[in-house]
C-alpha positions in Angstrom: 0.0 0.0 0.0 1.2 3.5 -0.8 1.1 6.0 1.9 0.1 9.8 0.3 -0.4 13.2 2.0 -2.5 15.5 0.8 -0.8 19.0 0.8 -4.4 20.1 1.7 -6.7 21.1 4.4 -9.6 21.4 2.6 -11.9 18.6 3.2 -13.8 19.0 0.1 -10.8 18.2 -2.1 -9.7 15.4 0.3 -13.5 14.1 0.3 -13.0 14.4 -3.6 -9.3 13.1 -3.7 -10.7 10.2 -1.8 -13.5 9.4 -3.7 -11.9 9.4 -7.4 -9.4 7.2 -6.2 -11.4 4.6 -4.7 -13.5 4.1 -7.8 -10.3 3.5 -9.9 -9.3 1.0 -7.2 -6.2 2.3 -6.4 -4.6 0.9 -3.1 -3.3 3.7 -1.2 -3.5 5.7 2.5 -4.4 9.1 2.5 -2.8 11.3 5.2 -3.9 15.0 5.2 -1.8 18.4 6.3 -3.8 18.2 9.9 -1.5 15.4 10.8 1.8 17.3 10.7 0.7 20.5 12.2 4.6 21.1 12.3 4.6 22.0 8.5 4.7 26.0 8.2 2.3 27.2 5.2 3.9 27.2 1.9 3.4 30.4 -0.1 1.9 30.7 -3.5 3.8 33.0 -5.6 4.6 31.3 -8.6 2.8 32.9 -11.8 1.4 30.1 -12.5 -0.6 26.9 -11.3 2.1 24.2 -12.4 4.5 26.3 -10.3 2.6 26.3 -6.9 1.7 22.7 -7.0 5.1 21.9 -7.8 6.4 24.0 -5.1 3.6 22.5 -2.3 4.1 18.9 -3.0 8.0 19.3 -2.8 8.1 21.0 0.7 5.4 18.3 2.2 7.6 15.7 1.0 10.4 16.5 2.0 8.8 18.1 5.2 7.2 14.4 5.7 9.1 12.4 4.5 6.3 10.4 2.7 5.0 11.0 -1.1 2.8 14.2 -1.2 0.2 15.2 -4.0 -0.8 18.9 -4.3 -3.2 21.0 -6.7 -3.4 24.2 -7.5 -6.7 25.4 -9.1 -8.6 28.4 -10.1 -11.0 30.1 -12.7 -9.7 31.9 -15.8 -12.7 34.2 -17.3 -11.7 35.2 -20.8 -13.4 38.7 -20.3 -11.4 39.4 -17.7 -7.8 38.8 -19.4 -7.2 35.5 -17.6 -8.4 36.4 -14.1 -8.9 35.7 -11.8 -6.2 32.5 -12.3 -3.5 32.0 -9.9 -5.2 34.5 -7.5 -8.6 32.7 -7.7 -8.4 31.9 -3.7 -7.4 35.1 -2.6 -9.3 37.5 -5.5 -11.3 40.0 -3.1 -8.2 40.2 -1.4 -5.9 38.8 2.0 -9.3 37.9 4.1 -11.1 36.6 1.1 -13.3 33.4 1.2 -15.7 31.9 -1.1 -18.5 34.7 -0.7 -16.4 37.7 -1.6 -14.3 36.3 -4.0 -17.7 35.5 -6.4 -19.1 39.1 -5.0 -16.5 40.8 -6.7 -16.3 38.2 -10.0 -20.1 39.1 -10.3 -18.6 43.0 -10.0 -15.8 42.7 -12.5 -18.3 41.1 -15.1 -21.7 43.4 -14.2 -22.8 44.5 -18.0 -20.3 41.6 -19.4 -23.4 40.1 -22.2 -24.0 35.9 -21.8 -22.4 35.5 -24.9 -19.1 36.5 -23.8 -18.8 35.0 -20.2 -17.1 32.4 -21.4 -14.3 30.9 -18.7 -12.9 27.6 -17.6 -11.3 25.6 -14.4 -8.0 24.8 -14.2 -6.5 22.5 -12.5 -2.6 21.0 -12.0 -1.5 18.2 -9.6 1.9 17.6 -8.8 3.0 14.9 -6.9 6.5 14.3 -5.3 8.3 11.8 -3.9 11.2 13.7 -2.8 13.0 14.9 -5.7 10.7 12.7 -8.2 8.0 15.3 -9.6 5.1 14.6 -11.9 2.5 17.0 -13.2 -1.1 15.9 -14.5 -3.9 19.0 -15.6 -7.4 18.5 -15.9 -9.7 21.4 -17.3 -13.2 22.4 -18.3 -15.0 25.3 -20.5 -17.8 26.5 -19.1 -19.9 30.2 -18.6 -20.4 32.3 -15.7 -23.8 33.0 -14.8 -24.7 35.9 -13.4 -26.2 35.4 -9.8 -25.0 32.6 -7.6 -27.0 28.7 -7.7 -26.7 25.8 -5.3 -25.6 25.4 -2.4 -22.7 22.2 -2.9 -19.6 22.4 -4.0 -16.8 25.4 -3.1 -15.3 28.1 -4.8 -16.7 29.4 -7.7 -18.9 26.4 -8.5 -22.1 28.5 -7.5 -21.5 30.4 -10.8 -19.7 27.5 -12.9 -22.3 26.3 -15.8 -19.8 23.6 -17.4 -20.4 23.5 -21.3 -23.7 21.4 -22.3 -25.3 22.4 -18.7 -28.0 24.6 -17.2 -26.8 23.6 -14.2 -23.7 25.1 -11.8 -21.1 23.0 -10.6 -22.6 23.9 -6.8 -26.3 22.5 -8.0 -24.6 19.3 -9.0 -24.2 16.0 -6.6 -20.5 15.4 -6.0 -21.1 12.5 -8.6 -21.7 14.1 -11.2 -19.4 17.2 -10.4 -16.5 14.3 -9.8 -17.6 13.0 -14.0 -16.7 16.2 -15.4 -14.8 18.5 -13.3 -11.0 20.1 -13.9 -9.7 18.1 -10.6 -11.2 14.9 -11.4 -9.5 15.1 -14.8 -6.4 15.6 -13.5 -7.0 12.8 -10.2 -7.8 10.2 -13.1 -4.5 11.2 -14.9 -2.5 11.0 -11.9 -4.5 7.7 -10.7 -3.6 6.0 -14.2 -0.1 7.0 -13.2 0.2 5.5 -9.6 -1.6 2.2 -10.7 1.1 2.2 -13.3 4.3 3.0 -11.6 3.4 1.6 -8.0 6.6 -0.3 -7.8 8.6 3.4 -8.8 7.3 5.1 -4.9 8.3 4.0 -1.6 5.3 1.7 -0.2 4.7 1.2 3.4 
């Protein structure tokens, strides 16, 4: 069995993490960031989101000791020049949260007609076994809508419509969020990758 941490504390993406990976079978235990309070937060400056999942899964490796997986996601709306991408998390600004963050999206893109809302999730894991780095992306084209809907998911999802949906990714169950979504594309990637290089990682 391979033993992972999550360079995470979010429980939805663990829940999610969790989830893809036991469908596909894959015979690993997951650890999370609240095991090794220890481990100082890692700062996201790199300009782009290969970079800080790169840079997170390194240092919780090598602060661990163990194999670490870490994603960095975010929204890119094309009205907006890109943004709010790497800054998707902290877009209203250092206290931001879910709320603001699509408060201020909605602001940015008040007059913006349906026709050209068009954006899409992106998402990069990176997982590291020390020095050993591997990076899978998963992404989806979508529209923002212009008041939030449903109440699952995190994020942006409230205001996600994937392509071929009248539905947000926050009105979806998990299930059908995990069939389509960016992450999940990238968790499959990275799955097809463990269950084919299991004898490459340290197992414990």
């Amino acid at each position: 069995m391979i033993k992972i941490v999550i360079a995470s504390n979010n429980r939805k993406k663990v829940e999610e993490i969790r989830e893809i990976f036991s469908t596909m079978g894959i015979d690993c235990e997951l650890h999370t960031l609240d095991e090794f309070p220890h481990i100082g937060r890692v700062e996201e400056d790199g300009q782009t989101f290969k970079e800080n999942a790169i840079k997170k899964a390194v240092h919780v490796s090598k602060a661990t000791g163990m194999i670490a997986i870490a994603d960095d996601s975010g929204l890119e709306v094309e009205a907006l020049g890109g943004a709010p991408g790497v800054r998707s998390a902290r877009y209203s600004g250092p206290h931001a949260d879910d709320r603001s963050n699509n408060e201020k999206l909605l602001r940015e893109l008040e007059g913006v007609p349906e026709g050209q809302r068009h954006a899409r999730f992106v998402c990069c894991i990176a997982i590291a076994d020390g020095d050993n780095i591997q990076t899978f992306e998963g992404y989806v084209r979508g529209r923002i809508g212009h008041a939030p809907r449903g109440r699952g998911g995190f994020g942006y999802d409230p205001l996600f419509y994937p392509e071929g949906h009248d539905r947000t990714f926050a009105e979806m169950t998990d299930k059908e969020k995990n069939a389509i979504s960016h992450r999940a594309m990238a968790l499959r990637l990275l799955g097809e990758y463990l269950k084919e290089n299991k004898d490459r990682f340290r197992e414990g």
